[in-house]
C-alpha positions in Angstrom: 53.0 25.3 89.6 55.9 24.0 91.9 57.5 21.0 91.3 56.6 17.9 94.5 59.6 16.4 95.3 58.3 14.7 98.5 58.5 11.1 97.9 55.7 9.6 96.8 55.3 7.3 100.1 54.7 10.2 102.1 51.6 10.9 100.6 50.3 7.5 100.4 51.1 6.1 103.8 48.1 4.5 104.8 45.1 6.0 102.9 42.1 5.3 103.9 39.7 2.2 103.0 37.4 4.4 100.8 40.1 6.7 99.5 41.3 3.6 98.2 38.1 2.3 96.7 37.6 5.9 95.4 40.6 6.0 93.4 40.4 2.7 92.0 36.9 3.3 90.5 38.5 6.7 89.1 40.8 5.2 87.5 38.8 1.6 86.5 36.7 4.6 84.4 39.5 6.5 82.8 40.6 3.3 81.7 37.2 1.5 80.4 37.3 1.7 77.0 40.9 -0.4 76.6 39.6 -4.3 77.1 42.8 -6.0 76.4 45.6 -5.1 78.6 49.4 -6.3 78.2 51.6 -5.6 81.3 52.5 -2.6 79.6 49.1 -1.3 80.1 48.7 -2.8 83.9 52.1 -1.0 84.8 49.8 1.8 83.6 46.8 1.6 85.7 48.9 1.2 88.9 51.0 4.1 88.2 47.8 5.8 87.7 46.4 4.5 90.7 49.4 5.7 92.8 49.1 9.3 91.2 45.2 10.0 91.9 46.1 8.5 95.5 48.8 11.1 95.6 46.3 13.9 94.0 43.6 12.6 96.7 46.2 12.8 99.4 47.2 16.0 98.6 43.7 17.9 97.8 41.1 15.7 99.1 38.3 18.4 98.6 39.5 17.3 94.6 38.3 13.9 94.7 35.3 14.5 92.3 36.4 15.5 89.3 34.4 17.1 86.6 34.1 14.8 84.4 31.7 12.4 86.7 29.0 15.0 86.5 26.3 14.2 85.0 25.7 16.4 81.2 22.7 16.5 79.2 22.1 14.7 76.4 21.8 16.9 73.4 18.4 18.1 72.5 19.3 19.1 68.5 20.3 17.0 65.9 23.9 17.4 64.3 25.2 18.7 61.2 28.1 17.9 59.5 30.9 20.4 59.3 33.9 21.1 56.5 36.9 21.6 58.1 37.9 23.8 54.9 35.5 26.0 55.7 36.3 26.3 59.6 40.5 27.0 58.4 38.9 29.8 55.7 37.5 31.7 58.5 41.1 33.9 58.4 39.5 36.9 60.7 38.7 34.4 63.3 41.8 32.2 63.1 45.2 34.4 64.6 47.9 35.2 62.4 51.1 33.7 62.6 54.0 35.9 63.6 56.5 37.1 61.8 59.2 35.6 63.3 57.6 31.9 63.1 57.7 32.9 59.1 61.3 33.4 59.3 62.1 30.4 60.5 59.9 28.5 58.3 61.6 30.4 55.4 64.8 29.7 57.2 63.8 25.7 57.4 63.5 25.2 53.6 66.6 27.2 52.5 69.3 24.9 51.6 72.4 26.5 53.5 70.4 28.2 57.4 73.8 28.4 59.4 73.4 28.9 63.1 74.3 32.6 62.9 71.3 33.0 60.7 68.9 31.3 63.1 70.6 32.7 65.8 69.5 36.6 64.4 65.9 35.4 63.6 65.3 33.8 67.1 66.8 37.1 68.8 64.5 39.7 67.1 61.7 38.0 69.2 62.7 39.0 72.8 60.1 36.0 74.7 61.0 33.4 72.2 65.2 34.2 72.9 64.0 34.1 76.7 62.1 30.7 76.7 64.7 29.0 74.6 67.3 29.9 76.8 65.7 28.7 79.8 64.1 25.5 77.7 68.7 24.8 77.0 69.3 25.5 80.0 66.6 23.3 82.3 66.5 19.3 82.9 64.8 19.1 79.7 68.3 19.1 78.2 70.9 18.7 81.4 73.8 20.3 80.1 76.8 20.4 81.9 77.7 24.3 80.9 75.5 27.3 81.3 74.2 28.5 77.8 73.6 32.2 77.7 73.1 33.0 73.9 71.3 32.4 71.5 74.1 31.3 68.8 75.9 28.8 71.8 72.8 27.3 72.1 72.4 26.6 68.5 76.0 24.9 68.0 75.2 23.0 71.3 71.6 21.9 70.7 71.7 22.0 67.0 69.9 24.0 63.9 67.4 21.5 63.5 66.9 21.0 67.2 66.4 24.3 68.3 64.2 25.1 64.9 61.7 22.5 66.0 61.6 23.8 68.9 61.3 28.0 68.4 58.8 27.2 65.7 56.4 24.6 67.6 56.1 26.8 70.8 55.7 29.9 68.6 52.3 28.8 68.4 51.6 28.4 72.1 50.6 32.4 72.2 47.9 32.5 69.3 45.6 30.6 71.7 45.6 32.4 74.8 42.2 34.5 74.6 40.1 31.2 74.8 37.5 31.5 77.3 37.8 30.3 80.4 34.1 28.4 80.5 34.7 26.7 76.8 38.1 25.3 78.4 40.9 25.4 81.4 43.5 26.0 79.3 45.8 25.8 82.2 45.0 22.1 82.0 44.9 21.9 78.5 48.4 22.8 78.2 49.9 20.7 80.8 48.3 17.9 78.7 49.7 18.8 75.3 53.0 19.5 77.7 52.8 16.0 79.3 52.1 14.5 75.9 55.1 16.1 74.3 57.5 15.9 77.2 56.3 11.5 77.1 56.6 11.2 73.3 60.6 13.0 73.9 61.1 10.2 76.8 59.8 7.6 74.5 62.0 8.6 71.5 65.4 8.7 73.8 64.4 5.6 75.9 63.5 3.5 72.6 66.1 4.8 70.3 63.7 6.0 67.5 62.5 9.2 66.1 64.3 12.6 67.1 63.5 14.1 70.3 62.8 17.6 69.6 60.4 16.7 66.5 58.4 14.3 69.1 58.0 16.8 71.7 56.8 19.8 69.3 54.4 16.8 67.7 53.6 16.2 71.4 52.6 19.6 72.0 50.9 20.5 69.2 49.1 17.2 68.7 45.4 18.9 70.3 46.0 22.0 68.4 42.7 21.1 66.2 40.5 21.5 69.2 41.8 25.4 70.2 40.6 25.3 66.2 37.5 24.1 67.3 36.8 26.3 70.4 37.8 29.7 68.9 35.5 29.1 65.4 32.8 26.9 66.6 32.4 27.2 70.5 28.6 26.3 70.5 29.1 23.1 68.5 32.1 22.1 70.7 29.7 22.6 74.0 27.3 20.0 72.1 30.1 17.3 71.3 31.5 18.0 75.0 28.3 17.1 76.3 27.3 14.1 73.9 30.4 12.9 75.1 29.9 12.7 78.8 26.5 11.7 78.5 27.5 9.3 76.6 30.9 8.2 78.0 32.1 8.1 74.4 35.6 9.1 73.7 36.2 12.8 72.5 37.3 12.3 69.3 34.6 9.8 68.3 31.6 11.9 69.3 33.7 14.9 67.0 33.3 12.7 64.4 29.7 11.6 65.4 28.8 15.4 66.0 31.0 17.0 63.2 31.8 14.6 60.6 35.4 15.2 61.5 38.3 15.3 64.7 40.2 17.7 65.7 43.3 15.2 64.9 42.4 15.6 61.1 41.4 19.7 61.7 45.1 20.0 63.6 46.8 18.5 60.8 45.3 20.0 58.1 45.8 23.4 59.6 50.1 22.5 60.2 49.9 21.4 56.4 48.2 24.7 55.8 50.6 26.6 57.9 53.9 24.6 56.2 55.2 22.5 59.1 57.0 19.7 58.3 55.2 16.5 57.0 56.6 14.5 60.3 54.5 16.9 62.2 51.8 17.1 60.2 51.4 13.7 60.4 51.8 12.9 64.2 49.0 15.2 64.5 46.9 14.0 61.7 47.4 10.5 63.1 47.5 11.1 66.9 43.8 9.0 67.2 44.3 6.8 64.3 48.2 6.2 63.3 49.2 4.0 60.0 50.6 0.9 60.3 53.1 1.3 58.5 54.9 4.7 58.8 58.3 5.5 58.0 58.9 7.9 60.8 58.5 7.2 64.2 56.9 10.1 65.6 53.3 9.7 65.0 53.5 6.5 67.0 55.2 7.7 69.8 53.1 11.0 70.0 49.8 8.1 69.7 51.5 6.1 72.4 52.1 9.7 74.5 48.8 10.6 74.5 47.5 7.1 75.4 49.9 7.5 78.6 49.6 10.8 79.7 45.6 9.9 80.0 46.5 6.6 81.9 48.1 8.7 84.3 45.4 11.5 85.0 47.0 13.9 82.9 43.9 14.4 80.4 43.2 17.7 78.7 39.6 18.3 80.3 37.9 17.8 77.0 39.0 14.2 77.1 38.7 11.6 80.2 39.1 8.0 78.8 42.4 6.4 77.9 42.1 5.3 74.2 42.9 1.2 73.5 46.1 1.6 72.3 46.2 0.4 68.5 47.9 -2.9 68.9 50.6 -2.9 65.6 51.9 0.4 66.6 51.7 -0.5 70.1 53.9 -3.3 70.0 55.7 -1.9 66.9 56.9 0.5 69.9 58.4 -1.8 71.7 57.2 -0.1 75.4 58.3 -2.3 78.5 56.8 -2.1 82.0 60.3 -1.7 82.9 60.4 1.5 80.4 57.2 3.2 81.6 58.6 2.8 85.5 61.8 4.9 83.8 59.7 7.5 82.2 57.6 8.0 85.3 60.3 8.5 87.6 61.3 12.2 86.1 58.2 12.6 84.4 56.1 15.2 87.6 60.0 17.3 87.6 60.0 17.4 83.7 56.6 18.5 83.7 56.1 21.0 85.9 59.8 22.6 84.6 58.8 22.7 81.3 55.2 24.2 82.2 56.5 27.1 84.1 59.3 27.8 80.7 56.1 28.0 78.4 52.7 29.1 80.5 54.1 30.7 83.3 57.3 32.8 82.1 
């Protein structure tokens, strides 16, 4: 996935008359379920709008996308799921490696010294690759080339780089998904996009810590790779309800299931140990508290809002969710701050995506 750095004028010059109308009404959709609109949430839409102009520009036999098919409406009533039954199912769930165990281990112990991460990150070959190049790309913009693992733990930071070599640890359990139940090509550059946002957010804004949003970021839809590997069948019936019935994803999961796969993610990170910010961000991503004392479960809630603004939806989901208006505006997210995340956001993106599904 190659990073465009053609301006963004020199896809748009001049589109055509029903181009035009074609995007708008693409993006009037995505964004039909959020009735009150600050100019936070405008800024959004155009932004939007210039991007699926871009996308149109750029692949015009892409204007349709998938979602405006029509699905059928399911023919069998629903039944109500536990989602302590669904994380029992150990033979169908993958294991977790050994070297994500270590460093769990290596998170609670009261004296981890950068040496000691530095030998558990190193007897895991891919993970000492990816968090070199992760150091070492516009993620982090160093000004000196890092080339071990221990460097890049003084430089980054034990907690910093922790975050990080645990969160993406999980990337690899889900890769034998089928290709029909979801494009998981597209799933991760959502969770990616969401993660890389909720980082931008918590360094623009001055809240939260910047590693811990961008694992909660990426992890945030790990309930519905839950969902797809344990329960395909019933994930093809919510799918469906939901187009049919242009309901967001999450709401016909609870419609269809009796649970989301924001609860099922963050009961299975609770299961798994990860810290209770995490947990949380995920457990909250659809439906964040009011009042929370850290800050990123409402930027990852604020991420995923703008990532689907902006086209960058997981396939499963479409519509932007209405924003919930006290962590919105607890937030503090300017037009002027969304036009500065935007502007590095396609560079960021397709960087990071090539470090952790292409290498």
């Amino acid at each position: 996935m190659g990073t465009n750095t053609a301006p963004e004028s020199a896809t748009l010059q001049n589109p055509p008359p029903e181009m035009i109308e074609r995007a708008k009404a693409q993006v009037s959709r995505r964004f039909k379920h959020i009735r009150h609109r600050d100019d936070t949430l405008k800024t959004l839409a155009r932004l939007g709008l210039e991007r699926q102009l871009r996308d149109f520009s750029a692949a015009p036999e892409a204007e349709r996308e998938q979602q405006n098919d029509p699905a059928p409406v399911p023919d069998h009533e629903a039944t109500a799921l536990d989602p302590l039954d669904i994380l029992r199912k150990e033979l169908q769930l993958p294991a977790l490696p050994q070297v994500f165990l270590e460093l769990q281990q290596a998170i609670n112990a009261p004296n981890t010294s950068s040496d000691d991460l530095a030998a558990i990150i190193s007897q895991d070959p891919s993970l000492t690759a990816f968090l070199l190049r992760m150091v070492n790309s516009v993620f982090y913009s160093l000004p000196v080339q890092i080339d071990t693992i221990t460097r890049a733990v003084t430089v980054v930071g034990v907690n910093q780089l922790n975050t990080l070599a645990v969160g993406t640890s999980v990337l690899s359990l889900f890769d034998d998904i089928p290709a029909e139940m979801v494009n998981m090509r597209q799933f991760w550059k959502h969770s990616i996009a969401v993660g890389i946002i909720a980082r931008r957010l918590c360094t623009i804004l001055g809240k939260g810590d910047p590693e811990r949003s961008f694992v909660a970021g990426l992890l945030h839809d790990i309930g519905q790779l839950v969902l797809f590997k344990t329960v395909p069948e019933r994930c093809r019936d919510v799918i469906a309800h939901a187009r049919a019935t242009e309901t967001q994803l999450f709401e016909a999961e609870k419609e269809r299931l009796g649970f989301d796969h924001a609860t099922l993610g963050g009961m299975l990170l609770r299961k798994w140990n990860f810290p209770y910010v995490l947990v949380s961000a995920v457990l909250e991503h659809h439906a964040p508290k009011k009042k929370q004392k850290e800050a990123e479960p409402g930027l990852v809630h604020c991420a995923e809002i703008i990532a689907a603004g902006l086209g960058l939806s997981s396939g499963g989901e479409y519509f932007a969710q209405p924003p919930d208006r006290v962590v919105w505006e607890s937030v503090g997210l300017t037009p002027a701050h969304l036009e500065l995340l935007h502007a590095t956001l396609d560079a960021e993106l397709d960087e990071a995506f090539s470090i952790l599904v292409d290498s």
